[in-house]
C-alpha positions in Angstrom: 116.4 78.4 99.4 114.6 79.2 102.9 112.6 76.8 104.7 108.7 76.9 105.6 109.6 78.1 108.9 111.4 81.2 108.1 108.5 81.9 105.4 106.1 81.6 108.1 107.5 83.5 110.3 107.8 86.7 107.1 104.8 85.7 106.0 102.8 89.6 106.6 105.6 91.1 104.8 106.0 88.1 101.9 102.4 89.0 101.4 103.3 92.9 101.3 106.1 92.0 99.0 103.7 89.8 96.5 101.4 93.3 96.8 104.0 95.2 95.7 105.2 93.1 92.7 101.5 92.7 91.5 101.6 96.6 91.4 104.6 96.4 89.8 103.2 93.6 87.2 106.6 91.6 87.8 107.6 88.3 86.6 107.5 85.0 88.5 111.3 85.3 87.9 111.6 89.0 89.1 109.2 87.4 92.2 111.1 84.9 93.9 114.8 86.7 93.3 113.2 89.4 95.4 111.8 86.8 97.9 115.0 84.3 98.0 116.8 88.7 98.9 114.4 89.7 101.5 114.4 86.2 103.4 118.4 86.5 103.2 118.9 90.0 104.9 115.4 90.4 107.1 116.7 93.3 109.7 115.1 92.8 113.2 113.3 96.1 113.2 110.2 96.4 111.6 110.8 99.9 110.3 113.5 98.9 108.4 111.4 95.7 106.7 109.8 97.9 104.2 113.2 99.6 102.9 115.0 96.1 102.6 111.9 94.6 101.0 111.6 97.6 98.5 115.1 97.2 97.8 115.1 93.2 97.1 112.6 93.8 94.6 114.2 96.6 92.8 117.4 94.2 92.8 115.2 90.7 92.2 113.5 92.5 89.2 117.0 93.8 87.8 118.3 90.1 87.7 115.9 88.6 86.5 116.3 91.2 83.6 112.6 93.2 84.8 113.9 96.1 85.9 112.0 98.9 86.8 113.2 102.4 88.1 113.8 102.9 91.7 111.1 105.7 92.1 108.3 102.8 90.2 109.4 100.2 92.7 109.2 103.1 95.4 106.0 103.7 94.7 104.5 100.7 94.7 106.7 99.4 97.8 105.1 103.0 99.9 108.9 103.6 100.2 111.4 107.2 99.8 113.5 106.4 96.4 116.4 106.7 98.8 115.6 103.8 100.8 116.1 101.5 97.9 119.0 103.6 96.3 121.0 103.0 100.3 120.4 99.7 100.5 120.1 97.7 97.0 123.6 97.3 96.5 124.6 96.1 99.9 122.1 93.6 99.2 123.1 91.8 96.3 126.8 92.0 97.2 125.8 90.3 100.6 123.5 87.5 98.3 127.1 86.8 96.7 126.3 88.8 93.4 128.3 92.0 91.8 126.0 95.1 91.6 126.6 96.4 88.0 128.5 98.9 87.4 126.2 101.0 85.3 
């Protein structure tokens, strides 16, 4: 769990994130696994925000068993496919969780 101040301090690209996820129709589930990703592994540079936050809602929706394809949550994050497909694994497996293996 993060505190209020890191949510504060994320708080244009939570928003962004909740866009994305609306677009995407995701569960409340599918939601905060995305949000509990992003706020683990925020990079410093902006340009790299929307990738990572792409990426923790491709991964938050697969765990919380709403998965979507890459290129859907691509789309709707205004992100290349590639940017999630880079960094999705890396994500989970620095959360603590295995990646499948699919």
């Amino acid at each position: 769990m993060h505190n209020a101040r890191e949510r504060i301090a994320h708080g244009e690209w939570l928003d962004e994130l909740d866009r994305a996820a609306d677009r995407l129709d995701l569960s409340a589930d599918a939601r905060s696994v995305a949000v509990d990703l992003f706020l683990s592994d925020v990079p410093e540079a902006d340009r790299s925000k929307r990738a990572v936050l792409a990426a923790s809602l491709y991964a938050g929706a697969l765990i919380a068993g709403d998965g979507r394809s890459q290129g859907t949550v691509a789309a709707a994050a205004e992100v290349s496919r590639l940017s999630i497909q880079s960094r999705w694994k890396e994500l989970l497996a620095d959360a603590g969780l295995e990646p499948p293996s699919w």
